[in-house]
N, C-alpha and C positions, 0 to 999 in steps of 0.2 A: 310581399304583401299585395295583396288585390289593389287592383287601381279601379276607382268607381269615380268617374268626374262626370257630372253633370253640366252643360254646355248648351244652355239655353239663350235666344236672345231674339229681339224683334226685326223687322225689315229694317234696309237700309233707309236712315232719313232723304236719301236723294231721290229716293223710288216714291215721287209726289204724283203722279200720274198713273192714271189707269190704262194696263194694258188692254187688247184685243183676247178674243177666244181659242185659245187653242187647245187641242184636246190631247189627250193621255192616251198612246198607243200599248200601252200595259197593259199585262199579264194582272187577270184577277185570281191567280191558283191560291191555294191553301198553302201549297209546296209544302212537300217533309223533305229537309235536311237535316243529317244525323252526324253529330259531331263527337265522335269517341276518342278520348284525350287518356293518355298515357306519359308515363316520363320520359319516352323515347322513340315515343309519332306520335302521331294525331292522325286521325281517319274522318274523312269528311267524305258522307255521299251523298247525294240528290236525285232526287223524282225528274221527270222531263215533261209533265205536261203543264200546259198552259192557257189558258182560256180570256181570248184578247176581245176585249169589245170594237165594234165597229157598226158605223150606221145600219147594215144591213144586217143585225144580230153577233152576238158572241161565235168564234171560232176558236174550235179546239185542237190544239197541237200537242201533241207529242215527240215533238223534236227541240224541245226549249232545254240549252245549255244554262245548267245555273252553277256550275263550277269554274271560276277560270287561275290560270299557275299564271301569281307575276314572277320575273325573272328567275325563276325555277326555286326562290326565296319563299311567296305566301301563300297560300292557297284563299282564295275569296268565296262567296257563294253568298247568294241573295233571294232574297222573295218578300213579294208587293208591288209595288205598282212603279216600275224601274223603268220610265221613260216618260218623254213627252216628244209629239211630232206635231210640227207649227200644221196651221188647216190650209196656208199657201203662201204667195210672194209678200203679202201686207199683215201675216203675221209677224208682231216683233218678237215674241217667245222663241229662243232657239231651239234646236234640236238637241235634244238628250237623254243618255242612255245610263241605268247605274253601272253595268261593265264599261263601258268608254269611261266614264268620269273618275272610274277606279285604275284603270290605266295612268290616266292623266295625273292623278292622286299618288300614284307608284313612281311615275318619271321624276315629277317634280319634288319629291322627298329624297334628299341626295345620299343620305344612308340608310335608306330604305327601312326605316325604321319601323315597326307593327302599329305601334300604337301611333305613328305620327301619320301612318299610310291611311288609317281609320279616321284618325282627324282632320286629315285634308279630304277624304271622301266626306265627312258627314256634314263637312261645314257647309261643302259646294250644293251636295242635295238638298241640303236648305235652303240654301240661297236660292236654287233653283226652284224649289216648292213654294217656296215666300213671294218666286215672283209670279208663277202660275196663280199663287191664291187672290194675287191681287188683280190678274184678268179673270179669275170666276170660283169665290170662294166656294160657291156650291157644289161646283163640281169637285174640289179637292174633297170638301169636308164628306163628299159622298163615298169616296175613295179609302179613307182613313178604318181602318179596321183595327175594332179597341184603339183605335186614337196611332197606332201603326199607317206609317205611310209607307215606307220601304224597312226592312231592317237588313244589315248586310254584316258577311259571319267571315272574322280576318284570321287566319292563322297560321302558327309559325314562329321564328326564335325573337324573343322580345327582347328589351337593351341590355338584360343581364346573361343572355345566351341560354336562356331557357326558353324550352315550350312552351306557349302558351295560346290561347286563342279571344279575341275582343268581339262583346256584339255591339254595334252601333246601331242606332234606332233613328230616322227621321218620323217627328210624330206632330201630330195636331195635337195642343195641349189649351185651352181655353183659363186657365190658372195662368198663364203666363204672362196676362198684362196686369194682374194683380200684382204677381209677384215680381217679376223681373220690368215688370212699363214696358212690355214688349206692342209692338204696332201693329204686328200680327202672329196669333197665336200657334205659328211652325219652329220648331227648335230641335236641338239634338242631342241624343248621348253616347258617350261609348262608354262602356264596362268589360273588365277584366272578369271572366268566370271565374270561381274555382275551381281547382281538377277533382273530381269524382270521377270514383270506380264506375260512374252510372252515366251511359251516355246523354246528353242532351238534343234533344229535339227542335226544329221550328213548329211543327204539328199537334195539334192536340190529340188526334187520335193516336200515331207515332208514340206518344209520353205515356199514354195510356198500354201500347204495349208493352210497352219498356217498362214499365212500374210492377206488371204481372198482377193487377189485386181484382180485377172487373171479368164475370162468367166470360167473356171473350177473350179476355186477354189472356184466360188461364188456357181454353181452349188452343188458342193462337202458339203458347206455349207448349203446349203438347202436342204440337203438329212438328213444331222445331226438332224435338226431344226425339222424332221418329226419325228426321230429314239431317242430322249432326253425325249420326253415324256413320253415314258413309261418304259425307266429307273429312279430309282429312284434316288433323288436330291444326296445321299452319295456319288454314285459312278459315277456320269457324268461326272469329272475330267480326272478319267481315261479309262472310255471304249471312251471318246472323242478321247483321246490321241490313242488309242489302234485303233480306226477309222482313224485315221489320216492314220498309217501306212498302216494299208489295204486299205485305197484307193491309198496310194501311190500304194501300188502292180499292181493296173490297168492300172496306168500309167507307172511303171518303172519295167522291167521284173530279173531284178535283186534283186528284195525286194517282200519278199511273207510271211507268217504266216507258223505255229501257232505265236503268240505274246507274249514273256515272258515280266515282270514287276517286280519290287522290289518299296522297300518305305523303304527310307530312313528316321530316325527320330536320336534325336540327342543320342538319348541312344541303340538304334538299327536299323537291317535292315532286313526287313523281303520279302520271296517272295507273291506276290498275284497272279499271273497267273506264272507259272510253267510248261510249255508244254514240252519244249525241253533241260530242263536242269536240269533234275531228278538227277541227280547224282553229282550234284553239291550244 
């Protein structure tokens, strides 16, 4: 059965004081991450650009890992706004990163459980956003896209030894002191997909080629239908997928290659394409 738990809630009541400013060294990319689920892997690939603001204008990377293997167990991947870096020695906000706090998420779960690895990351990025909004809500709320603050994509054998993969969402939700008396309106959720034959996307252009119904995407399609032939039948699952995102690149300037990939299987996870995330 799909697990959909909603997991909303307000700051802590001992958080009475207003912090200092610190600002968000985060990636503002669109990112497409392409998550194609099967009953016996899972393929997960990712874009590598990234576009970080900083006083002196936006800088554009293409070296930004958004894939990382916890103990050869999950495969992770994330896109939004995955950090905060204090502005010096008299900021109280710590330093924080979404792959570090997924680490820490991974350690401290002692049987390394999927959905429990996702719910110890989505609590803590709340918490951690809950306490940046309260040194400068405007800055968070300016961050939040469709109300998305980070969302981060878990995959891997879940507690009944199947496949499966979880998206957690940290979001700004202004419904939430309505409904929950939240103190401030940051909360989280994770969800259990279901498996379709149909891969899912983080991107909208990504979905849109995937769907095939839009005069480009049919184009897009018939450029594949030319470039499958003389790959062979093994691997057309995923340079399809890995195609998907480089054409997104053409149309959305915030998604660009090289293209990382893992394959998830229920006893491991291995990388296949490895460009930007040598070190991990």
């Amino acid at each position: 059965m799909s697990r959909d738990n909603l997991h909303y809630f307000g700051a802590s009541k001992t958080l009475s004081f207003i912090f200092g400013l610190a600002i968000l060294a985060a990636p503002l990319d669109a990112t497409s991450i392409i998550i194609d689920v099967k009953i016996d892997r899972i393929l997960v690939v990712a874009d590598s650009r990234a576009v970080e603001q900083n006083p002196s204008g936006n800088q554009v990377r293409d070296d930004k890992c958004k894939i990382i293997i916890l103990g050869k167990m999950i495969a992770f991947a994330e896109t939004g706004n995955e950090g905060s870096t204090p502005t010096g020695p008299g900021d109280p906000l710590r330093e924080w990163h979404g792959t570090s706090e997924v680490l820490k998420a991974f350690d401290s779960t002692p049987d390394h459980d999927l959905y429990k690895v996702a719910l110890a990351w989505s609590i803590q990025i709340a918490n951690d956003f809950q306490l940046f909004y309260r040194s400068n809500s405007e800055r968070v709320r300016s961050l939040a896209v469709q109300g998305i603050l980070l969302e981060g994509i878990f995959a891997g054998r879940n507690g009944q030894g199947s496949l499966a993969f979880y998206i957690a969402n940290v979001a700004l939700d202004d419904t939430l002191q309505a409904r929950e008396g939240a103190v401030i309106p940051i909360g989280y959720s994770v969800a259990e997909l279901p498996l379709k034959d149909e891969p899912y996307s983080t991107n909208a252009v990504t979905r849109e080629l995937i769907d095939g119904k839009t005069d480009r995407a049919k184009e897009v399609a018939k450029l594949w239908a030319k470039k499958l032939r003389k790959i062979p039948r093994a691997d057309r699952r995923l340079r399809w997928l890995e195609f998907l995102v480089e054409k997104t690149a053409e149309f959305d300037s915030q998604v660009h290659g090289p293209v990382n990939a893992v394959e998830v299987k229920p006893s491991s996870v291995t990388w296949l394409h490895n460009e930007t995330c040598k070190d991990r």
